[in-house]
C-alpha positions as CSV (number, residue, x, y, z in Angstrom):
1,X,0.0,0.0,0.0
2,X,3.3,2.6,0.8
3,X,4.6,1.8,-2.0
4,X,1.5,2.2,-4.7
5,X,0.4,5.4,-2.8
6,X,3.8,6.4,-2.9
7,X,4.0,6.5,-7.0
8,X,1.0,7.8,-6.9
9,X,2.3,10.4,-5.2
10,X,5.2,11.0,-7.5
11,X,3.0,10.8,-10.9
12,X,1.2,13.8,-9.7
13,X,4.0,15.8,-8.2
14,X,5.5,15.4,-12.0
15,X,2.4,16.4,-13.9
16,X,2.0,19.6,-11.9
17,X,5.7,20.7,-12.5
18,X,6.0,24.0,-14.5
19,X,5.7,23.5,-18.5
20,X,8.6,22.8,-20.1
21,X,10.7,25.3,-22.2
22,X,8.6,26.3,-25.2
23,X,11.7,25.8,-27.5
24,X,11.3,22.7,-30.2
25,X,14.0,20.6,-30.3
26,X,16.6,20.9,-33.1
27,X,15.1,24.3,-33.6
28,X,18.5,26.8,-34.3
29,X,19.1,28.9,-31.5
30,X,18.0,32.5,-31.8
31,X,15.4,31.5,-34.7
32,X,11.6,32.2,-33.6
33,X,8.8,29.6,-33.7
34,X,6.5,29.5,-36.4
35,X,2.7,29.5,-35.6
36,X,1.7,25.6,-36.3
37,X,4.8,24.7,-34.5
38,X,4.0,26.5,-31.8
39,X,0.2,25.0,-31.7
40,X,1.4,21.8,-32.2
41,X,4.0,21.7,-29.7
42,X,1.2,23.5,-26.9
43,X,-1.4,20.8,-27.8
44,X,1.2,17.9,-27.3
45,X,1.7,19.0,-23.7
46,X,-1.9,19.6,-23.0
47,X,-2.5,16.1,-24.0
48,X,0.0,14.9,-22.1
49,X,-0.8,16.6,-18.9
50,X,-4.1,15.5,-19.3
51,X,-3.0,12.1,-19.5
52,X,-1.5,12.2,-16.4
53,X,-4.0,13.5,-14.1
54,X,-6.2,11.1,-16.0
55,X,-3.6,8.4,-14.7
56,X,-3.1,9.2,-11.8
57,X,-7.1,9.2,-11.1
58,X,-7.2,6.0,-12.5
59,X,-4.7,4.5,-9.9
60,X,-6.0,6.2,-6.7
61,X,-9.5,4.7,-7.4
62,X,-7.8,1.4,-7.7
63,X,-5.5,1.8,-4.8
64,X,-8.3,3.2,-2.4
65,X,-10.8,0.0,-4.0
66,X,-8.3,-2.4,-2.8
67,X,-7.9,-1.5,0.7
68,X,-8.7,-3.9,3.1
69,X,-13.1,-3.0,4.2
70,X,-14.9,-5.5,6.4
71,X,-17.8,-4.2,7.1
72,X,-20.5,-4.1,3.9
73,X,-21.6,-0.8,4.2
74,X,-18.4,1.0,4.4
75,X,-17.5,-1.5,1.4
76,X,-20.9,-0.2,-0.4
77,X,-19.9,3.3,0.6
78,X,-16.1,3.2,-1.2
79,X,-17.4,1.7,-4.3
80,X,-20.4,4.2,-4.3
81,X,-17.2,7.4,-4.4
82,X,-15.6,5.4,-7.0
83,X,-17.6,5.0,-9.4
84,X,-19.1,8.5,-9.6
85,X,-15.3,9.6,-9.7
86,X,-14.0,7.1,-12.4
87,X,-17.0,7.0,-14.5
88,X,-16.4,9.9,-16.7
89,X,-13.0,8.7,-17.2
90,X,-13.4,4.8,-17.3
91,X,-16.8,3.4,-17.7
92,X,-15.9,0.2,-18.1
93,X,-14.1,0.3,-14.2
94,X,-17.4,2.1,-13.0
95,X,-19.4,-0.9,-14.3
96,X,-17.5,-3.3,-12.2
97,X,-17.7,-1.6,-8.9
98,X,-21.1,-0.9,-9.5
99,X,-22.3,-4.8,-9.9
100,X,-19.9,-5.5,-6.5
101,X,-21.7,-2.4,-5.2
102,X,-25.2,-3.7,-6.4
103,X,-24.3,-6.9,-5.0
104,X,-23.5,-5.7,-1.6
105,X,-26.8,-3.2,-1.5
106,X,-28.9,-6.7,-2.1
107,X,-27.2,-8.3,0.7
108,X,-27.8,-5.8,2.6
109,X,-31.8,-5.6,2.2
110,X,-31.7,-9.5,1.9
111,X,-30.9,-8.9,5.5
112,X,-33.4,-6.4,6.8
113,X,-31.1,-3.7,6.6
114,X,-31.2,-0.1,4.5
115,X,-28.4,0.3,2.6
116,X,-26.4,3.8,3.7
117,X,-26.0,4.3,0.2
118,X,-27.5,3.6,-3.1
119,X,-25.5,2.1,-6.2
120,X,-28.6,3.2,-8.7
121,X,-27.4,6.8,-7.5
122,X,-24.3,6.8,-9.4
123,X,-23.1,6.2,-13.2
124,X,-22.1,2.5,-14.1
125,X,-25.1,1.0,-13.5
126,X,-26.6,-1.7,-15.8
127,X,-30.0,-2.7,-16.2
128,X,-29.7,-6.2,-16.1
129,X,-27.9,-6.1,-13.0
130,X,-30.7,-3.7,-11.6
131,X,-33.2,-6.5,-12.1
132,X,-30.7,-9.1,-10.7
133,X,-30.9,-6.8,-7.6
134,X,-34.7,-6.3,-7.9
135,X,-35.4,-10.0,-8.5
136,X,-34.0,-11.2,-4.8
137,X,-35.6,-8.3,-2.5
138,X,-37.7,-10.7,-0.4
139,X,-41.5,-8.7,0.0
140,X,-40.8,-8.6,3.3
141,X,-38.4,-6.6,3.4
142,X,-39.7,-4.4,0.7
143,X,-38.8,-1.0,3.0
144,X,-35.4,-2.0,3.3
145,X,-35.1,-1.2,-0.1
146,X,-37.1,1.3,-0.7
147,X,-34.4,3.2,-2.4
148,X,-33.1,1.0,-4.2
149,X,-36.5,0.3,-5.5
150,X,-36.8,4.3,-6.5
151,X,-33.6,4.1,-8.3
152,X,-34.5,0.8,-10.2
153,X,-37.6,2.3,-11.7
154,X,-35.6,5.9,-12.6
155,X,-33.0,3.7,-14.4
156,X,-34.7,0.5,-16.1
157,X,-37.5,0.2,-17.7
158,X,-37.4,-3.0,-17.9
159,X,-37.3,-3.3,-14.0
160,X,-40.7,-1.4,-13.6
161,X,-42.8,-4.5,-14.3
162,X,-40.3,-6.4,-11.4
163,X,-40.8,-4.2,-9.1
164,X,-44.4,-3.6,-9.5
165,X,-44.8,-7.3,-8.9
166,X,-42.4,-6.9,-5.7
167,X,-44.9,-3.8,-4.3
168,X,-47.8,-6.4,-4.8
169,X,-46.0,-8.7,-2.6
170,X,-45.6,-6.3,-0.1
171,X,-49.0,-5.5,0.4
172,X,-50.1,-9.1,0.9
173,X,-47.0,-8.9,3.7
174,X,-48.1,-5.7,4.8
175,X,-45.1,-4.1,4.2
176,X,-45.0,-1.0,1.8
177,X,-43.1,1.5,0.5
178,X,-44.6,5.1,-0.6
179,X,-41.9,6.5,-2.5
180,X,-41.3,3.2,-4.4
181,X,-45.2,3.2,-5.0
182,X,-45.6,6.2,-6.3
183,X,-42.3,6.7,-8.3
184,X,-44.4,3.3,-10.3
185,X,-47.3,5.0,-10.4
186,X,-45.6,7.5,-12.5
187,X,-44.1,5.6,-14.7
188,X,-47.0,3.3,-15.7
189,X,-49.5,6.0,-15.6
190,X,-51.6,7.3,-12.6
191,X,-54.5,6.3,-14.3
192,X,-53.3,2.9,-15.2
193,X,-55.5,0.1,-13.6
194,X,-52.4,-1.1,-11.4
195,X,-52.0,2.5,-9.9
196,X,-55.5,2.7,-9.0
197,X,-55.5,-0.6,-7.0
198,X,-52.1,-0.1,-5.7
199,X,-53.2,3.1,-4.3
200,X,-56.4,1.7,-2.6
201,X,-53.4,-1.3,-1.0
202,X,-51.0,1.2,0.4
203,X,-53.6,2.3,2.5
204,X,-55.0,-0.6,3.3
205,X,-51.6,-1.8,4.1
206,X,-50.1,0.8,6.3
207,X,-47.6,-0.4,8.9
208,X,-48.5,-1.5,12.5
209,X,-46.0,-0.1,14.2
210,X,-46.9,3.6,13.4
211,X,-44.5,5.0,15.0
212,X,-41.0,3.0,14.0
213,X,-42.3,4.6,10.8
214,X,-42.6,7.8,11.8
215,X,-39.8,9.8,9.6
216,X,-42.1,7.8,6.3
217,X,-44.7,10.1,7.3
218,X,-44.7,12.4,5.2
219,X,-43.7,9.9,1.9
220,X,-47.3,8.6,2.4
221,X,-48.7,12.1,2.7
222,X,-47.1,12.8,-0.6
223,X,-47.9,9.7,-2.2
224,X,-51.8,10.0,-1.1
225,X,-52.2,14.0,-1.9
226,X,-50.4,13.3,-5.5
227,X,-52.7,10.4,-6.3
228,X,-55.9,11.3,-4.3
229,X,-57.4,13.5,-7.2
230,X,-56.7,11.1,-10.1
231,X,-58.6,8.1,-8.2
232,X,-62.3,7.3,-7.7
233,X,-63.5,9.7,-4.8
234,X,-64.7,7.4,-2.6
235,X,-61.3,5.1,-2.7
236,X,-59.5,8.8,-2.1
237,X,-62.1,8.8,0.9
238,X,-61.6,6.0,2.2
239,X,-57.6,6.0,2.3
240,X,-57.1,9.5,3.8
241,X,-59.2,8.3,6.8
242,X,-57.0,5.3,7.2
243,X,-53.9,7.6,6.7
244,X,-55.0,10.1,9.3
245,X,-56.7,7.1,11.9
246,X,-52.6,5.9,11.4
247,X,-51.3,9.4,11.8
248,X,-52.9,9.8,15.2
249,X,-51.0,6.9,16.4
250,X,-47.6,9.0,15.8
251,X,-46.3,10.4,18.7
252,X,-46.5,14.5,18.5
253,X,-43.8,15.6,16.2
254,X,-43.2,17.7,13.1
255,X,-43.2,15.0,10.7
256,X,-46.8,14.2,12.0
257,X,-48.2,17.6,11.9
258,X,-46.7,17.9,8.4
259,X,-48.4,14.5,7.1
260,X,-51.8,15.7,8.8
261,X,-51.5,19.4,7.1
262,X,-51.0,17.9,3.5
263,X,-53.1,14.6,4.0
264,X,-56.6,17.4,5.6
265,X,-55.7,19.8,2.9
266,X,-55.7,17.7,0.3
267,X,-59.1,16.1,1.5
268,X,-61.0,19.4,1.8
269,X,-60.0,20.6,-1.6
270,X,-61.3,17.2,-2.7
271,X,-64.6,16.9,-0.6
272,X,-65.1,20.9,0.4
273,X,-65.4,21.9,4.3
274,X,-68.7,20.1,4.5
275,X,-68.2,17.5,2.8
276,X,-64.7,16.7,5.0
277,X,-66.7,16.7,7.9
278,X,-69.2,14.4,6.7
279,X,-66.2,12.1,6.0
280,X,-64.9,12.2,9.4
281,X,-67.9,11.5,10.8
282,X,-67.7,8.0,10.2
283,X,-64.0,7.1,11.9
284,X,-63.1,8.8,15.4
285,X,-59.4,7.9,14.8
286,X,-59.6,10.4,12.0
287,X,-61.4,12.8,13.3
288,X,-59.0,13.1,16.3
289,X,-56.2,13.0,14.3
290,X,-57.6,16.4,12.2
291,X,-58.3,18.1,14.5
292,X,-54.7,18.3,15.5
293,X,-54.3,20.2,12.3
294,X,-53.0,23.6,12.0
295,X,-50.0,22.5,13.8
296,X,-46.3,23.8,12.7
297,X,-44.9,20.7,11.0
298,X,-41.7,20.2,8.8
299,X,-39.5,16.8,8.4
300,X,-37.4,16.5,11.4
301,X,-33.3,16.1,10.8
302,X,-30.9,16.0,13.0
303,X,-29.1,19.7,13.8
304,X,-27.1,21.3,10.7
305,X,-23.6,22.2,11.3
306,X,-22.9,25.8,9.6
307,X,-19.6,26.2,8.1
308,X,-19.0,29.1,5.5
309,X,-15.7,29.2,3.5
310,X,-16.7,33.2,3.4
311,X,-16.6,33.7,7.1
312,X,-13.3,31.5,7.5
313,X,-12.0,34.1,4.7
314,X,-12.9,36.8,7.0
315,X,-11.6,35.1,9.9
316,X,-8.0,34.3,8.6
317,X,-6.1,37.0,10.2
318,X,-6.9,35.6,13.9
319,X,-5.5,31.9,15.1
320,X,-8.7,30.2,15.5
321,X,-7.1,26.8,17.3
322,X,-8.6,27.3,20.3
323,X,-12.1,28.1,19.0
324,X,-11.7,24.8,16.8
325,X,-10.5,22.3,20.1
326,X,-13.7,23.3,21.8
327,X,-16.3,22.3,18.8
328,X,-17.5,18.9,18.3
329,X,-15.4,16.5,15.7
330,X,-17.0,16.5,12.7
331,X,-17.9,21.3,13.5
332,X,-14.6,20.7,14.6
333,X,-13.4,19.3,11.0
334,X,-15.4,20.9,8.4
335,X,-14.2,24.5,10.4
336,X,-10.7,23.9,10.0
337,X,-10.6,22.6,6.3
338,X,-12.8,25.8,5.4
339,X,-9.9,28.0,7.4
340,X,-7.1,25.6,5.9
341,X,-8.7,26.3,2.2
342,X,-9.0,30.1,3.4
343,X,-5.1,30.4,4.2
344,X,-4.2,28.3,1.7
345,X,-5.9,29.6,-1.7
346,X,-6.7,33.4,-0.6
347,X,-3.0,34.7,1.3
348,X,-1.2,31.5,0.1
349,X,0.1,31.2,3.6
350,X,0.8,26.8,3.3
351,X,2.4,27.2,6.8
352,X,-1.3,28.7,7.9
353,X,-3.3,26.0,5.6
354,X,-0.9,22.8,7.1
355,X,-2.0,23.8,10.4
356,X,-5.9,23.8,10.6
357,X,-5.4,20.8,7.9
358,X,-3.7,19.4,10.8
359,X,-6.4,20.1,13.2
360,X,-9.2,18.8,10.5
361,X,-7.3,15.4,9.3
362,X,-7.2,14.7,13.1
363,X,-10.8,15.3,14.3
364,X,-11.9,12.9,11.0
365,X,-10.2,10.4,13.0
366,X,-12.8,11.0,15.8
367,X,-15.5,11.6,13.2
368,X,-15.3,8.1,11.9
369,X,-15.0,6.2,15.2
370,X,-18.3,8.3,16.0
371,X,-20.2,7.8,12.4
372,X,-23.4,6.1,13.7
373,X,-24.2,9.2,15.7
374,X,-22.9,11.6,12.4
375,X,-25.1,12.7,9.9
376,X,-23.6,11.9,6.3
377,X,-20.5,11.3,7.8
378,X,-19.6,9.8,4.3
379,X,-19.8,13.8,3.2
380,X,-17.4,15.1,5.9
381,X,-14.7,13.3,4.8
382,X,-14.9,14.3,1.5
383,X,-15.5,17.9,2.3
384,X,-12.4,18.0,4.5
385,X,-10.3,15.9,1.8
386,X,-11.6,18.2,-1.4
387,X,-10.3,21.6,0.8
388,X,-6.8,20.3,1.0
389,X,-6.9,19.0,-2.6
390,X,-7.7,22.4,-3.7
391,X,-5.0,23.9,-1.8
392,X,-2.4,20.9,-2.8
393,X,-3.6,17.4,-4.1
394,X,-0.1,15.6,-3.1
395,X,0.2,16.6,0.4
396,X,-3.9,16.1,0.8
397,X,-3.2,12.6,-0.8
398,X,-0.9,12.1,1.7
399,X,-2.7,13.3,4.9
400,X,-5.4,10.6,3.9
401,X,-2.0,7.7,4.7
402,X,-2.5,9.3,8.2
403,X,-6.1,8.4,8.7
404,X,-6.8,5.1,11.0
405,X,-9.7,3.6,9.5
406,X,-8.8,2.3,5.7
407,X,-13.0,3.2,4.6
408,X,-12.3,6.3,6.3
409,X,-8.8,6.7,4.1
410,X,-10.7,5.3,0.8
411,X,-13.1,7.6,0.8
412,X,-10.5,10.8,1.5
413,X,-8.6,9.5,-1.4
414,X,-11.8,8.8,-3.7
415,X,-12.4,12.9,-2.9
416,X,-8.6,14.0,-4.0
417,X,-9.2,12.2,-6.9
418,X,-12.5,14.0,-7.6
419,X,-10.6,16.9,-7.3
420,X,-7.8,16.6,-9.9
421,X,-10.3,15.0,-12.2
422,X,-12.2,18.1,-12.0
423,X,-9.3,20.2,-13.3
């Protein structure tokens, strides 16, 4: 692993050295160059340097691919970063870690478990191994994949009818999935005899456990207000009372008050005042659950951490060190890569940059040993790798050797990469 990173590291320290000199060889000295050999000679080198940032993409994805990953959805996250990185460069490598990827995300739902990331997301993806991947979700664990599901009917046709089939399963099992539903729906048609039932199923089928499915909320809110008005009125009746009797059951929060707001809103447009309150009439649950309407509501997430490049620009006259030790890891991080990129791209002060990259590079290390309590920690490392890239792509490369966890280090390399591809 030394070793490969370390002509890695080379490659690219020679393809950002300063052009050579403009003279052609066996030119005579003194004489001026003509036009075409001048373009010719500047296109030669611009080919060339291409090349080699091209390269030397090409061999971080492989080196960063082959480190050692145990767990699958740190695997599933590494190939996710490398194929959006290599596609544009080399399909053909993005096909292969996408079928590994694809492979992985099955697992993953074969087991009951969401995937952290989706392989449909990114380039590389065939269809024939998207109905591979369809074809084994067991109905049961239909949710699971609920993504997966979205992405298969965005990138295959051919996978609609699959999954359709899968969805139909799921409602016998009594497990659903709204997005899925609806992203079908769609695609076949609203009006399409399968939509219509399917819609009448969903909310027949809705999950037991109301509240494990609380942050879904609002996916079935959305799915019923789309597809209320295109379906017989009494079926649209009928569903938005089970939806709001199975709201009620939510504990208080803003994802139920925003699933009540859009689920009563949509009703009285459909029905009118009165004829809403005729409606509720006939279900308690329902009515107790409107009533609650009204209510702020918004789909909860965890806190967002605020970090401006703008204000670290402002900020890069005054040692901040102190400021940065007291935040959280991954405040902590993102701060000091956006003060590192500030030093290091606006004064050009490297001995500046090299210290808050310092400080970030080391709170990743905390960041990762942390990431089930970090949201998108996947994006923090790449945020924190991409500012030292910008500032200088071989020592960023390098800081990514320091890292402890090899996912962790795959993923900071992946986001170098990104980096010089983009130039």
């Amino acid at each position: 692993m030394k070793l490969r990173l370390g002509c890695i590291v080379f490659a690219l320290a020679v393809s950002t050295l300063a052009p050579v000199s403009t003279l052609a060889q066996g030119r005579p000295s003194g004489s001026a160059p003509n036009a075409a050999d001048s373009s010719a000679d500047g296109s030669a080198k611009t080919v060339s340097k291409t090349d080699k940032r091209k390269q030397f993409v090409i061999d971080v994805v492989r080196t960063a691919t082959a480190l050692p990953v145990a767990d699958q959805q740190d695997r599933l996250r590494v190939l996710y970063s490398a194929s959006n990185v290599i596609f544009p460069i080399r399909p053909a490598m993005a096909v292969s870690f996408s079928r590994e990827g694809l492979r992985i995300e099955q697992e993953l739902i074969q087991q009951g478990k969401t995937p952290a990331v989706s392989m449909l997301d990114c380039g590389g993806v065939d269809c024939g191994s998207v109905k591979i991947l369809v074809e084994n979700v067991p109905a049961a664990n239909v949710d699971s994949a609920e993504q997966s599901l979205v992405g298969a009917v965005s990138k295959c046709a051919a996978a609609v009818m699959t999954v359709r089939q899968l969805l139909d399963a799921g409602f016998e099992k009594g497990r659903v999935a709204p997005r899925a539903s609806l992203a079908v729906m769609e695609r076949v048609g609203v009006k399409a005899p399968w939509s219509q039932q399917a819609f009448e199923k969903l909310f027949a089928s809705l999950p037991s456990d109301a509240n494990a499915f609380r942050p879904q909320a609002a996916d079935f809110a959305t799915t019923f207000t789309r597809m209320a008005p295109e379906v017989d009125k009494a079926a649209a009746g009928q569903a938005g009372l089970r939806l709001l009797a199975w709201l009620g059951k939510i504990d208080a929060s803003a994802d139920r008050n925003l699933a009540v707001n859009a689920t009563v809103g949509s009703l009285k447009e459909l029905f009118g005042d009165k004829g809403f309150e005729n409606l509720l009439a006939s279900d308690v649950m329902a009515r107790q659950a409107a009533q609650t309407a009204g209510q702020p509501g918004e789909m909860t997430h965890p806190p967002e951490e605020s970090v401006s490049v703008l204000r670290a620009i402002a900020r890069r006259d005054s040692d901040r060190t102190d400021e940065l030790n007291a935040m959280p890891p991954s405040l902590r991080a993102r701060e000091a890569a956006a003060s590192g990129f500030a030093s290091g791209t606006t004064d050009a002060n490297r001995k500046e940059a090299d210290h808050y990259f310092d400080i970030a590079f080391a709170a990743l290390n905390d960041v990762w040993d942390n990431r089930a309590s970090v949201r998108d920690v996947h994006a923090v490392v790449q945020e924190v790798a991409e500012a030292a890239a910008q500032v200088d792509a071989v020592d960023a490369l390098q800081r990514t050797r320091r890292l402890q966890d090899p996912t962790a280090q795959a993923i900071a390399m992946l986001a170098v990469a990104r980096v010089v591809a983009s130039r």
